[in-house]
N, C-alpha and C positions, 0 to 999 in steps of 0.2 A: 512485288505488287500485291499479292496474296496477303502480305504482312500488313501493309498500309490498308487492305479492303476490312481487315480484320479489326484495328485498332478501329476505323472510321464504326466497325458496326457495335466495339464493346463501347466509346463515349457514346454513341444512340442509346443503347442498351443501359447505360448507367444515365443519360438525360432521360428516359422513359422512366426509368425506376424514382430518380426522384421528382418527377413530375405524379408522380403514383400511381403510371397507368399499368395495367398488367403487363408480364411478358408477351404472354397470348395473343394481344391488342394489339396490333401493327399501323390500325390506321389514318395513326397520326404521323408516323415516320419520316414521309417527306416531309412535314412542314417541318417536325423536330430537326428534321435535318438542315433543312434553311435557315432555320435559327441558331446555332451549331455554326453552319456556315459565318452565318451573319457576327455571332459572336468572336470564330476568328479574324474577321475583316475589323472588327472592333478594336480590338487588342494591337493588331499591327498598326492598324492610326492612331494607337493609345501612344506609340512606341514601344512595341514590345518585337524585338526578335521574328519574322516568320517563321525560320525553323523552330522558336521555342512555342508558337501559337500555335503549332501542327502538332506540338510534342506531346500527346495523348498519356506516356509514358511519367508527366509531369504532375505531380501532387498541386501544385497551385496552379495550372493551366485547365485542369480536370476541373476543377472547385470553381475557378471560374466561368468559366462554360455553362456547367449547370446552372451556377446563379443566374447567368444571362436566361437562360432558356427557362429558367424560374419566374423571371421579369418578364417575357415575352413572348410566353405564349401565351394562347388561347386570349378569350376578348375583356369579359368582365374579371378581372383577376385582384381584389384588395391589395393584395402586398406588394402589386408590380413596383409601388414608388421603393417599398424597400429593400428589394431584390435588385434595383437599378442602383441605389445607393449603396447597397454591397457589393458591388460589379464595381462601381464606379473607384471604389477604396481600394480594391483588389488589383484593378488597372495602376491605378497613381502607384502604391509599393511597387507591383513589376519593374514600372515604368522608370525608379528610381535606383532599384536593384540593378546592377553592372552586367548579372546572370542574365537578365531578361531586356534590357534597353538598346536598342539601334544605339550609336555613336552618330553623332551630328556632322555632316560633311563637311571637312578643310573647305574655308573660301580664300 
């Protein structure tokens, strides 16, 4: 449990850094972390894996996150369209990728 508190606080930690807020800065965290959240719930209705959208450990689950939390936060932000376009490219590969795709249910 300590291990999962830990990952959950270095993806904040790495969504705070390239959001560019300081270490010091803490208080945005919850929302970072709602969107974080929100960006996993993304990914698994993308068809991605849940154990691989939790996989903090993941070079392309890491990189996408950020992009989301890049696109969505804060209010007036220019580049949201294209930080949702880059999430959105990121999602579709996952999603195509056998590593990262749910299997579609036998009917």
């Amino acid at each position: 449990m300590a291990d999962k508190k830990k990952q959950k606080q270095c993806i904040l930690d790495a969504c705070r850094a390239a959001l560019r807020i300081p270490a010091f800065c803490n208080d945005f965290d919850e929302e970072i972390a709602d969107v974080i959240d929100a960006a996993r719930s993304e990914l698994v209705a993308g068809g991605v894996l849940p154990e691989k959208a939790n996989d903090d450990s993941d070079g392309r689950i890491r990189l996408a996150i950020k992009v989301y939390v890049k696109a969505n936060f804060g209010m007036d932000n220019p580049d949201a369209d294209r930080f949702t376009k880059s999430f959105e490219c990121m999602l579709t590969s996952m999603s195509g990728d056998s590593a990262y795709r749910t299997e579609p249910a036998d009917e």
